[in-house]
N, C-alpha and C positions, 0 to 999 in steps of 0.2 A: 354217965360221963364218958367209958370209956367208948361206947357206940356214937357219940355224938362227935368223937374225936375218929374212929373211925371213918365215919359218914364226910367228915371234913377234909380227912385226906384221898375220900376218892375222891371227893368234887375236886382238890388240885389237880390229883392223875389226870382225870379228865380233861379239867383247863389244861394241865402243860403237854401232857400224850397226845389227845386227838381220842381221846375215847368216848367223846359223843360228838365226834364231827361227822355231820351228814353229807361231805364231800372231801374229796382232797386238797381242796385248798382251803379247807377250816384245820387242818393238820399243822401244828405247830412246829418250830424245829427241833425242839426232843423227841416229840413222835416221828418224824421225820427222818433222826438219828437211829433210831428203832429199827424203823425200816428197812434203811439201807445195809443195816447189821443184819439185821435177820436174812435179807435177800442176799446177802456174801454168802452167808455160812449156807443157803438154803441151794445154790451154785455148787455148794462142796460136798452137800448131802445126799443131795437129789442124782450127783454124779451129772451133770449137766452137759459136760464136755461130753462122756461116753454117749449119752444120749442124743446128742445135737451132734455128733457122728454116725449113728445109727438111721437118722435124720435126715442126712443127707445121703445115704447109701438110697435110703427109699425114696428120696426126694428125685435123684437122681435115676430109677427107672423108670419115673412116671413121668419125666421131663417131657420124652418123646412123644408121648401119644398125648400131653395137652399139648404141644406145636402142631402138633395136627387134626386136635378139634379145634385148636384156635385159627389155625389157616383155613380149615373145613369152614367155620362160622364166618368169616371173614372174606372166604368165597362165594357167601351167598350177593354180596353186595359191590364185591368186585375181585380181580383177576388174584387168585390165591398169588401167584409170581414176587406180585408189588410188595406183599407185607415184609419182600426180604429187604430191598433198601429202607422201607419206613422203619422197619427191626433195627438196621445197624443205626439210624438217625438216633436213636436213642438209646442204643446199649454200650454208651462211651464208660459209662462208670463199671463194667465188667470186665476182668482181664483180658487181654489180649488173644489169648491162646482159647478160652472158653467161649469169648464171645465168634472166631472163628471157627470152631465146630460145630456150635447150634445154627451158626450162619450154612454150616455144610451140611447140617438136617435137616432145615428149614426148607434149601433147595431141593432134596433131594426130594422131600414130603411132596412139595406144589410143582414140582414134575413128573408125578405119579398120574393118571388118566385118574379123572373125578367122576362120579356117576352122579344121580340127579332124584329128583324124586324122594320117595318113600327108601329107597337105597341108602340115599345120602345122610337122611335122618338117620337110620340105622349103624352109619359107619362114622359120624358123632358122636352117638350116645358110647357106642364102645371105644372110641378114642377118648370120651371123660370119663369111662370106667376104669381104664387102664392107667389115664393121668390122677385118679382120685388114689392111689395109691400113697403117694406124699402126702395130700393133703391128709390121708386119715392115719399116717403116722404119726404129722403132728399133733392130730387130735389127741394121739396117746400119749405123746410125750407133754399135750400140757396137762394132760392127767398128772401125771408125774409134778408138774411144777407147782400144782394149785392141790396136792398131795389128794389126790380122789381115785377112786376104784373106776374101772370101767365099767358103768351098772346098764345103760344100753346093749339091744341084741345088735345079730349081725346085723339084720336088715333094717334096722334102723341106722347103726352107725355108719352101716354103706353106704342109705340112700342121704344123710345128712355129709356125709364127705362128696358125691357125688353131687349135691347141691353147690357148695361151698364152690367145687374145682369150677361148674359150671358157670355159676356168679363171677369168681377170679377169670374164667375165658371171656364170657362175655362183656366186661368190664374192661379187660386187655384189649379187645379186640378193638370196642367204643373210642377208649382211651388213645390208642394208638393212628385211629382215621384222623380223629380232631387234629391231637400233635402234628401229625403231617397238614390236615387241610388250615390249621388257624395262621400259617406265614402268608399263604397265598389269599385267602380270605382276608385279612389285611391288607393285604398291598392292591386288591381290588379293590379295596372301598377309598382307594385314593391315594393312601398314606405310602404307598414305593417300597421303597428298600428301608424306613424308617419300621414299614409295618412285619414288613420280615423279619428283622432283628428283635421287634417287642415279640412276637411269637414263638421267634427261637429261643429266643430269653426264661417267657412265659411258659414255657410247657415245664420248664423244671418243676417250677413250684405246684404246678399243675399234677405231676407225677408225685410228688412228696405228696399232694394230700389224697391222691388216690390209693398212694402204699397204706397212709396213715388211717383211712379208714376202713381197706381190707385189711390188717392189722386186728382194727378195735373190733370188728365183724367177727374173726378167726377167734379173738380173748375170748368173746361173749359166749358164740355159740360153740366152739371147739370141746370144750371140756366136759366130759361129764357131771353137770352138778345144776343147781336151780341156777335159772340166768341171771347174771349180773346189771347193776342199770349202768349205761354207756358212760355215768363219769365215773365209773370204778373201772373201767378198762380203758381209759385213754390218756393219763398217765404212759404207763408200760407199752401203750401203741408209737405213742409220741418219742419217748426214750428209745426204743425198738427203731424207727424210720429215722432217728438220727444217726445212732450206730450205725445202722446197717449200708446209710449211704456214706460217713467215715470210715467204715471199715471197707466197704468197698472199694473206695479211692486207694485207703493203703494198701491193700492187699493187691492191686491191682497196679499202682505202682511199683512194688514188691517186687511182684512176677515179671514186670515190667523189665528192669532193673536188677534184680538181685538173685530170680529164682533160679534162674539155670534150668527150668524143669523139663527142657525138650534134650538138654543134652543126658541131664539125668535118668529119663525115663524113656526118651526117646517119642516113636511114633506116639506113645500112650501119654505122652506132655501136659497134651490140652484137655485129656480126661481127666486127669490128676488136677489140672488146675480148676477146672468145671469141679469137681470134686471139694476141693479146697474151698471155692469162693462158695460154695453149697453150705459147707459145714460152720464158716465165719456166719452165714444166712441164718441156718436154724440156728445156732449159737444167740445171736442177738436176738430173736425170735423170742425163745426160752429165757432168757434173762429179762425181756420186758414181761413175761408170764411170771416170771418170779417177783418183780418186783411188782405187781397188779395184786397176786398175791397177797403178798406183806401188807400193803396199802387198804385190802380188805380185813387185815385181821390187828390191822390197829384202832379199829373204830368195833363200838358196843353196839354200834346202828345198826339196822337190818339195809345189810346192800345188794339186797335181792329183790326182783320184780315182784309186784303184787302187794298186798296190804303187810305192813307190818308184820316180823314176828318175833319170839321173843330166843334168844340164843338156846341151841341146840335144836330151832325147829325148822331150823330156814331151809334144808339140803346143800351145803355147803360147809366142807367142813372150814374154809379161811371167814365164812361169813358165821358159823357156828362157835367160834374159837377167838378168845383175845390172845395176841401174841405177845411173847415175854418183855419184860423191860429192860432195856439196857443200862449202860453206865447213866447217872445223873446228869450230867455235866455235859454240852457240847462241843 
């Protein structure tokens, strides 16, 4: 009797939790309430801010050398110079102050003498060496948020951060030809100044889903642990690319507006601000890592690639692990 009463109230947990939901949106809204709880306290555990500052310190030496495998790649196909006004057409949503100094590095990279050849190859790969420095910070800090040990060697986590940064260049770069060529491609095919405006329009929503799935790319493969299947990481991608373009705005207004930070700090203003709108970046990063997280360890399903398995076997410890219950009630 008492096993059968047992047995009866996991099958509720499970109906009201989400503990055999085989996606996040079989997740109910007490599991749901779970989540979001565990993901606060997991912000205050994890030290998240320290770390999404740490984050951005490395994010920010690697800045330089991806602007310059990104203009290096982007000069195979045309005039390294051009990528600076196609850069500021679209880096309205960054501060003022940040967006004119990488505009000041960008120039100063694409009037450097370019070599060619086997050369040029060469002084790529070490400008995405140099930029994969961020990237495989993050890697570590989403260790940190999906609570996992760093179990890869160097040369593994190098050459998989080096992939990552080069995926994100070449993707920026792609990204960035279109944005510019899709006004003018319009208004040739007939449509004038109507097709301009649907272009200039159109490349927002165009950028939000490119953030959104270098985002889900970063969750999956970033972390050390078995991989996740892509709807358990796009949640917290989706969450992540709305913050980050909200926080953008404000922080950007802010600085705009309120910050004072050139009289504050003077010549160093707009590294401080670059700095700041970095740390808001990894910030929301890491809190969509958190709540991907959470979202894995409220379900008993195996949310890991490959055939089923049964808890404790999967290499993951959020996909090994149910996470605790919260209040009843919502």
């Amino acid at each position: 009797m008492e096993g059968q009463r047992r047995q009866a109230q996991l099958g509720q947990e499970q109906d009201n939790r989400g503990r055999a939901a085989e996606s996040p949106v079989q997740i109910p809204k007490l599991g749901w309430r779970d989540i979001l709880l565990r993901a606060k306290d997991g912000v205050s555990a994890h030290n998240i801010s320290i770390v999404a500052a740490g984050a951005a310190f490395f994010l920010l030496l690697g800045l330089i050398p991806a602007l310059a495998s990104l203009i290096s790649i982007y000069g195979l196909v045309a005039a390294p110079s051009v990528i600076q006004a196609q850069f500021a057409s679209i880096a309205s949503m960054m501060p003022a102050e940040a967006r004119m100094l990488l505009e000041g590095q960008m120039k100063s990279i694409a009037s450097q003498p370019h070599t060619a050849g086997f050369a040029v190859v060469v002084s790529i790969v070490l400008a995405l060496w140099g930029g994969s420095t961020g990237v495989k910070t993050l890697m570590n800090a989403l260790n940190i948020a999906y609570s996992e040990e760093e179990k890869r060697g160097y040369i593994k986590l190098s050459l998989i951060a080096l992939g990552l940064t080069l995926a994100f260049v070449v993707v920026g770069a792609v990204s960035i030809g279109l944005i510019v060529a899709l006004p003018p491609v319009l208004a040739g095919m007939g449509l004038g100044s109507t097709g301009k405006l649907v272009g200039s329009i159109a490349r927002w929503p165009f950028l939000l889903v490119v953030a959104l799935i270098g985002l889900a790319v970063l969750y999956r493969y970033g972390p050390s642990r078995e991989t996740p299947k892509w709807r358990w990481v796009s949640p917290g991608a989706l969450t992540a690319t709305i913050l980050w373009v909200a926080g953008s705005f404000l922080f950007s207004f802010y600085a705009g507006h309120f910050g004072n930070y050139n009289k504050t700090y003077g010549s160093l203003g707009g590294a401080v601000v670059l700095m700041m709108w970095l740390y808001v970046s990894a910030f929301v990063v890491l809190l969509g890592a958190e709540i991907n997280a959470e979202i894995e360890h409220q379900t008993a399903k195996d949310s890991t690639t490959g055939p089923p398995r049964p808890l404790g076997r999967r290499g993951a410890y959020v996909a090994d692990m149910l996470g605790e219950k919260r209040s009843e009630k919502w």
